[in-house]
N, C-alpha and C positions, 0 to 999 in steps of 0.2 A: 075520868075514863070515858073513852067512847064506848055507846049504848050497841047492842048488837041490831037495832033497825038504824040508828045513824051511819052503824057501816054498809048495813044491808043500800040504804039511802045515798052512798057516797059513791057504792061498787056501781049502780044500776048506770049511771054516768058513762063506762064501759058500751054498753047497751047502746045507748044512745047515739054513741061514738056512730058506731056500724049501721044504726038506723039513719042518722040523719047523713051520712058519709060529708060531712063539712070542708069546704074547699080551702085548704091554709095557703095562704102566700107567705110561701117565706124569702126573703132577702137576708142570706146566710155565708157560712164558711165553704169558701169552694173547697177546701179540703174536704170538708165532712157533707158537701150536699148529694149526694147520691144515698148515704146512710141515711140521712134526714126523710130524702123520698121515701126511703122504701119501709123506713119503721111509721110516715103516715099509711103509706099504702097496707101496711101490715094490722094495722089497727084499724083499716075502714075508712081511714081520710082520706081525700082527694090534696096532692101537692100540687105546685107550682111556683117553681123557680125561678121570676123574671125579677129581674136587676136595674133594668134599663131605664133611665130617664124617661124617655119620651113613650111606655106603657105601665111604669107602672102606679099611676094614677088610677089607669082602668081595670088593671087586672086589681086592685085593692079594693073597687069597685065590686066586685063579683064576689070577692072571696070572703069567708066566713071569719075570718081570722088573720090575725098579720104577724106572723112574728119576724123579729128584727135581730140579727146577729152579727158580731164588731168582730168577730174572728179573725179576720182575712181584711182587715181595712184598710181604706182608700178612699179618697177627694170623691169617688167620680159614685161609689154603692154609699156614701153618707147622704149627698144628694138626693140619692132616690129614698131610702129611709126617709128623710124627713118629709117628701111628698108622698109615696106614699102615706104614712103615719098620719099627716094630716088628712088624704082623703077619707081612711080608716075613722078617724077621729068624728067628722063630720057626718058618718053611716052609722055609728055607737058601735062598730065593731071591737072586740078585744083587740088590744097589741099588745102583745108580749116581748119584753127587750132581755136579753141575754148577752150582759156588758165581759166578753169574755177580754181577759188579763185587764181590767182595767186595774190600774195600779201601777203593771209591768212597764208604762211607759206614759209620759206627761200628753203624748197625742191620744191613748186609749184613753185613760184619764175622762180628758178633755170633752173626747165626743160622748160619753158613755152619760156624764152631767148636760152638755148642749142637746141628748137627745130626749133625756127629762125633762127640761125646761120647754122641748118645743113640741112636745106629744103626752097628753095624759095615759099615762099607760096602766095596761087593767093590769099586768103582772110583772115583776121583775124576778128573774130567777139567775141566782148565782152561787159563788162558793164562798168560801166565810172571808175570804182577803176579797173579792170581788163586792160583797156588799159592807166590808167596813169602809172599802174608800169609800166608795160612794157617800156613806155616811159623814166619813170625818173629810175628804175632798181631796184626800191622798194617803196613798197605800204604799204596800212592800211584794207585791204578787211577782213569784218568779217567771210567769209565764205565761201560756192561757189555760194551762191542766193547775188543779187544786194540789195541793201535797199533803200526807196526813198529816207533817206538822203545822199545818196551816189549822189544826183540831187541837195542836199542843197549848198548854197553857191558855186553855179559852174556856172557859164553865161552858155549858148551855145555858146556862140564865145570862151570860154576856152575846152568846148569839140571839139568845131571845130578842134582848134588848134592842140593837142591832135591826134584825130584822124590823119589830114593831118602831122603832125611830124611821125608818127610811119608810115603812107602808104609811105612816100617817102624815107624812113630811110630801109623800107624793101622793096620796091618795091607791095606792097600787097595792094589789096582793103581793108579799112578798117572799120568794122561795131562798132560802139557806140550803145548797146539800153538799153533804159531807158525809163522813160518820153515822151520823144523825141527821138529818132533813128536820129543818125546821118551817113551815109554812105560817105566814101570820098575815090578816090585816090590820093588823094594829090595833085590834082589841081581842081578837079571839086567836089562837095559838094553837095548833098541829105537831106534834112531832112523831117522824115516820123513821122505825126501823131497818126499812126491808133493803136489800140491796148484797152486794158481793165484791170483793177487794179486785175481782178478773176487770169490774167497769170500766179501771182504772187503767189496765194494760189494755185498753184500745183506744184509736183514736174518733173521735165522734161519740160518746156515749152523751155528754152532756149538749153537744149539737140535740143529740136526736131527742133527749128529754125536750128541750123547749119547745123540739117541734110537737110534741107529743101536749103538752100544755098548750100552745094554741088549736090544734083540735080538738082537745075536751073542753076548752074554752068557747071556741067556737061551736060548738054542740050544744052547751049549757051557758049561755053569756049572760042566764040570770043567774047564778048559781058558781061566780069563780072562786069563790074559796074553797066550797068543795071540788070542784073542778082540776083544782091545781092539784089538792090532795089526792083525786083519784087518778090523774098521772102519773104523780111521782111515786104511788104505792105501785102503778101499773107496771113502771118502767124497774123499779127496785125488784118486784117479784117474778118479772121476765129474766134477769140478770139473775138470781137464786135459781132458780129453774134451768137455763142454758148453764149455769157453772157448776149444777150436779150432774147434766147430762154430758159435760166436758171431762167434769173427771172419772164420770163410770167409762167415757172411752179412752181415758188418758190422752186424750187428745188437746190443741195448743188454742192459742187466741185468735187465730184464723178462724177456725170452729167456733169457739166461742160466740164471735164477731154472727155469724152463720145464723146457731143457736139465739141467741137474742131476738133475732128477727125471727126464727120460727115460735118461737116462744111468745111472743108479742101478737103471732095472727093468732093463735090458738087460745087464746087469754078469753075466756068470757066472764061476765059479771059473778058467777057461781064461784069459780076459780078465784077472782079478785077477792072477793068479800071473804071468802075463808082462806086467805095470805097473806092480808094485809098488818104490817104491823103498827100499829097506831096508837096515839094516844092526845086526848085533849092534855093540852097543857097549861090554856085561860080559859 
């Protein structure tokens, strides 16, 4: 079990967040990059959303953190992923890769493993078909959203598993969320209860988690295992929080959507630490 100062120790991360306001470059899903901005700006980070070849060398330069998402892909934001990624790489900044559908298709697949091989990245966060291909090098993901049967017929000791294969195979923290969130670097193991079935009826919830993981990455870049963990507690008890205050108004996933980001600025380390649901697992 987690100790009540390791949580105490994990929430404070939160804190930090909003102290140190860390500037994340994300190169992400244009669907979801506006929700991305605005749940960093809600937690205290500084965004920016440049894509482009010929800056984002520089702007990777400045920024605290990089996170990388295959959402929305294309020839021309893989390019700048892997320049960016390398200048990151070269600063000791975290990068965070978020391989959304890989599985869904032999080109997600493809880049989601080419961008492992050409960027040590500090974290990989996905859903349980997202990190088994990864694992075994091909998958069955119907999409870039998780399904809960993607939870059917799989233990937690098989996601466990899973996870710690692919963190030590890369050297990367690595995030499972579902159901259950499993966090592991391949020797020490997390699993986070918190979270609401509404995450699922909108689109961007797990866009914004990642971005959420490179600013608490980018805050604490010595400290990402807890880091990741006090994200994914961050962002699971933001979502419990806007889905009680969705259905005292009876109101829809629009609100919701709303809620989340209100609930997310208002979150401090006091609030995290007595809502987190957690538990060591190695």
């Amino acid at each position: 079990m987690v100790t009540e100062e390791e949580n105490v120790g994990i929430a404070k991360i939160r804190r930090i967040v909003r102290e140190k306001n860390p500037l994340v470059h994300c190169i992400t899903n244009y669907v979801t990059v506006n929700d991305c901005a605005n749940a960093l700006l809600a937690i205290g980070a500084s965004p920016v959303m440049a894509d482009d070849i010929d800056e984002v060398v520089e702007i990777a330069s400045l920024a605290n953190a990089l996170v990388l998402n295959i959402g929305t892909l294309n020839v021309r934001t893989v390019q700048s992923m892997v320049a960016a990624g390398i200048r990151a790489m070269e600063l000791r900044r975290p990068v965070i890769l978020d391989p959304v559908g890989a599985g869904a298709s032999r080109l997600r697949t493809d880049t989601a493993r080419d961008l492992i091989r050409a960027i040590p990245f500090a974290v990989i966060r996905g859903n349980v078909s997202e990190i088994k291909t990864l694992v075994a090098g091909s998958g069955t993901t119907r999409g870039v959203d998780a399904d809960e049967s993607d939870w059917d017929g799989n233990a937690l000791a098989d996601v466990i598993a899973s996870a710690g294969t692919l963190a030590r195979r890369t050297g990367a923290v690595v995030a499972v969320t579902g159901a259950t969130d499993i966090v592991s670097d391949g020797a020490r193991v997390f699993a986070i209860r918190n979270g609401h079935p509404l995450m699922a009826r909108i689109t961007g919830s797990g866009c914004m988690l990642s971005a959420l993981v490179g600013a608490f990455c980018g805050a604490s870049p010595d400290r990402l295992l807890d880091a990741v963990v006090a994200a994914l507690c961050a962002m699971g008890l933001a979502g419990e929080l806007a889905a009680a205050r969705t259905e005292k108004e009876n109101a829809g996933t629009g609100s919701f959507r709303t809620y989340l980001i209100d609930s997310l600025s208002k979150m401090d380390e006091t609030t995290l630490a007595g809502g987190m649901k957690l538990e060591r697992r190695a």
